[in-house]
N, C-alpha and C positions, 0 to 999 in steps of 0.2 A: 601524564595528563590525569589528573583529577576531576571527576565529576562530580560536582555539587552546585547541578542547575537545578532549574526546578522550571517546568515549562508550563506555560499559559495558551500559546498556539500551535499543536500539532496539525499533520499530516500522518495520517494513518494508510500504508499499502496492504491491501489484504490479499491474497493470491486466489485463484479460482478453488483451490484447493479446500481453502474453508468453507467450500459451499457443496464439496462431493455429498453425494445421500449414498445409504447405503442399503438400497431398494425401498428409502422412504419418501414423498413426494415435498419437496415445500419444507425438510431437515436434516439437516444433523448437529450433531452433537458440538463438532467445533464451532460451529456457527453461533449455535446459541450461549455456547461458554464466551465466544468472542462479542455477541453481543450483550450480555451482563458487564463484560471487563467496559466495555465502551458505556455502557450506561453509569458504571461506578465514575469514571472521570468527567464523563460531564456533569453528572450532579456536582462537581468540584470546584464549578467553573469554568472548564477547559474549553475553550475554541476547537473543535474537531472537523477537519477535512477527512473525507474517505476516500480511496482509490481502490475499483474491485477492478479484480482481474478475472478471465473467464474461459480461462485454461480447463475447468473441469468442462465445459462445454466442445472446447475447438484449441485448438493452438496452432494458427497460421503457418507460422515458419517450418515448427515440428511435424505437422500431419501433412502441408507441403512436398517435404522431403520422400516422409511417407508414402503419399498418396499420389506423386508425379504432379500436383496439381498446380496453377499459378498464386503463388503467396500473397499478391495483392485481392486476390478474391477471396481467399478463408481469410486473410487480415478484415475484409469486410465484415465479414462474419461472425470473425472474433469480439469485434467491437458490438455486433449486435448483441452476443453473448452475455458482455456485461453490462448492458441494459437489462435483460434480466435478472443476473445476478446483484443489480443496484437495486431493481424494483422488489425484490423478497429481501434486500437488508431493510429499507425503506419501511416496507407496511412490518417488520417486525419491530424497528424500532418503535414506528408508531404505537404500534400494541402495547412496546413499555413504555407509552408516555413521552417518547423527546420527539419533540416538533424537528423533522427535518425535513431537505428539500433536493431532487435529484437534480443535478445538471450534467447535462451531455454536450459533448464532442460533438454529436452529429443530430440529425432533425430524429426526435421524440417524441411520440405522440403526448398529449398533455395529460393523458389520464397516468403518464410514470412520470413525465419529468419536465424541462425545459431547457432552452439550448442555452450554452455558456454562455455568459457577458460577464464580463469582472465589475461592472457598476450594480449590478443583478446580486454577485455574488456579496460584494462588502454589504448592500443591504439587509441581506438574509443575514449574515453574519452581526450585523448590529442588532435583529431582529431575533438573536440567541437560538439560531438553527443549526443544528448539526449538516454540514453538506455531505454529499455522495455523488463522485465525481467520476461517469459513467461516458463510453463511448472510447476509449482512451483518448490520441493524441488528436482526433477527426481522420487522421492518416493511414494506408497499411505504411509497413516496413520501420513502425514504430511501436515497441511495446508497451503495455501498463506501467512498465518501471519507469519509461522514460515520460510518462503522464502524470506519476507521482512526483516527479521531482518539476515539472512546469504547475502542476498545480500548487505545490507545494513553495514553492517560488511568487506565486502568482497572490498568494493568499496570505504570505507574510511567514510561512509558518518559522516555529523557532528550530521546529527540528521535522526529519522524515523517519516517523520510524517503519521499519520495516517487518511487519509480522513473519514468522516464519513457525517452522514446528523441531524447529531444534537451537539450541542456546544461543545462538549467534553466528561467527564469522571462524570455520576452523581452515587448517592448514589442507586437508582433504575431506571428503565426505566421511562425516562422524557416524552415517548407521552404516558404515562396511567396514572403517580400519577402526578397533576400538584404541589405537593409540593417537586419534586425530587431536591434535593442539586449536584450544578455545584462544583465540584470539581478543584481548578485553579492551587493546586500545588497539589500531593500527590509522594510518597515513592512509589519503585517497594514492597517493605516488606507489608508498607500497602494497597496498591492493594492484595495482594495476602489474607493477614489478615481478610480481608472486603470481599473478595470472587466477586470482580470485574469481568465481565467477558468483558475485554477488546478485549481480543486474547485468544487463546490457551496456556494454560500451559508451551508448550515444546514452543512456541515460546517466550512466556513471560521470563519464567527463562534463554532463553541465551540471553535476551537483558539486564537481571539485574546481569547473573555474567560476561557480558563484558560492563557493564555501558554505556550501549548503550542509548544515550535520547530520548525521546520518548515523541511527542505532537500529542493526537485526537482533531482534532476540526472540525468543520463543513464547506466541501469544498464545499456548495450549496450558501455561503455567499457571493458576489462580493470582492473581494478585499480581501480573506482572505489565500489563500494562499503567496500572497505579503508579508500580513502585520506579518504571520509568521516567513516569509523567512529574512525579517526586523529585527525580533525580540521584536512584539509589543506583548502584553499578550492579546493572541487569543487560545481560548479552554483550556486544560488541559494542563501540564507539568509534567513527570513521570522520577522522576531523585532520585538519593542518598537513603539514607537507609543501616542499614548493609547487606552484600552479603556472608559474611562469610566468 
């Protein structure tokens, strides 16, 4: 599979990850590299959707486990999470300049965002806003990934990329075995075959039966959400296969 797309509508997932501080209140450092790279593409043209996740906050399922506690109530909470973490992408964007607009999952106060409508949404999007798409699915026992890829769906995009902080899609976790194999094209079939753990399941399989594409690669690199949004072969490519 060769890539030599060059895309015009993204969906951008950011993990909660890029918003740890590191006893600083309101930064860090990924944060603000990631939002430079998103300001370089929009000046481009680019149609950009956001999906924040808000794992540095809570993580439902995993602090569940942890914590003995019921998953649908920290899933509540998680969601509340990335309302914060949408409202400090938000006013930072603002600060560089790109007009954009938060929509959530679930009820917002107006002074961060307003609640999803897809009529709401293409309007802003003719209205050259960048969105930030907060609350995840409205649901527990749904993650951000599986939010990125309905939003992402929902809003046309051409592709989903997935930010991460390491190059893409390897055979096993690349900061412990230094012989992990980068993966540059692979199948949704063989992700799933090879027991990948890209995303969640329920998010994974409705990006491969509505052949949604889908590239991880590492948005800690200067210049690489560009050189994605280009269509140069940066990270992983997760496309074709049979869907049945």
């Amino acid at each position: 599979m060769e890539n030599k797309r060059q895309f015009k509508r993204i969906l951008l997932k950011i993990s909660g990850e890029f918003f740890q501080n590191k006893g600083k209140n309101l930064y860090s450092e990924s944060l603000e590299h990631i939002i430079s790279e998103i300001k370089t593409v929009y000046g481009m043209g680019v149609v950009v959707g956001v999906v924040v996740g808000g794992a540095n906050i809570i993580r439902g399922a995993k602090d569940s486990k942890i914590r003995g506690l019921p998953q649908d109530e920290l899933d509540e909470l998680g969601m509340q999470a990335t309302l914060i973490n949408g409202s400090i992408l938000s006013t930072c964007l603002k600060e560089k300049g790109i007009p954009n607009s938060v929509l959530s999952a679930i009820p917002v106060s107006s002074s961060i965002g307003e609640l999803y409508n897809k009529v709401r949404m293409e309007n802003l999007l003719s209205q050259n806003h960048m969105l930030i798409f907060v609350g995840g699915t409205g649901n527990p026992y749904f993650t951000t990934d599986t939010a990125s890829v309905l939003r992402a769906l929902q809003m046309n995009a051409d592709v989903l990329l997935k930010a991460t902080k390491v190059d893409g899609v390897f055979d096993k976790d690349p900061l412990t075995f230094k012989d992990a194999h980068l993966y540059k094209e692979i199948t949704y079939k063989e992700v799933i075959d090879k027991g990948l753990e890209i995303m969640d399941l329920t998010a994974f399989s409705m990006a491969w039966h509505h052949n949604l594409l889908i590239i991880v690669f590492n948005a800690t690199v200067s210049g690489n959400i560009e050189k994605v949004v280009k269509g140069e072969e940066i990270g992983t490519i997760i496309e074709g296969g049979n869907n049945g």
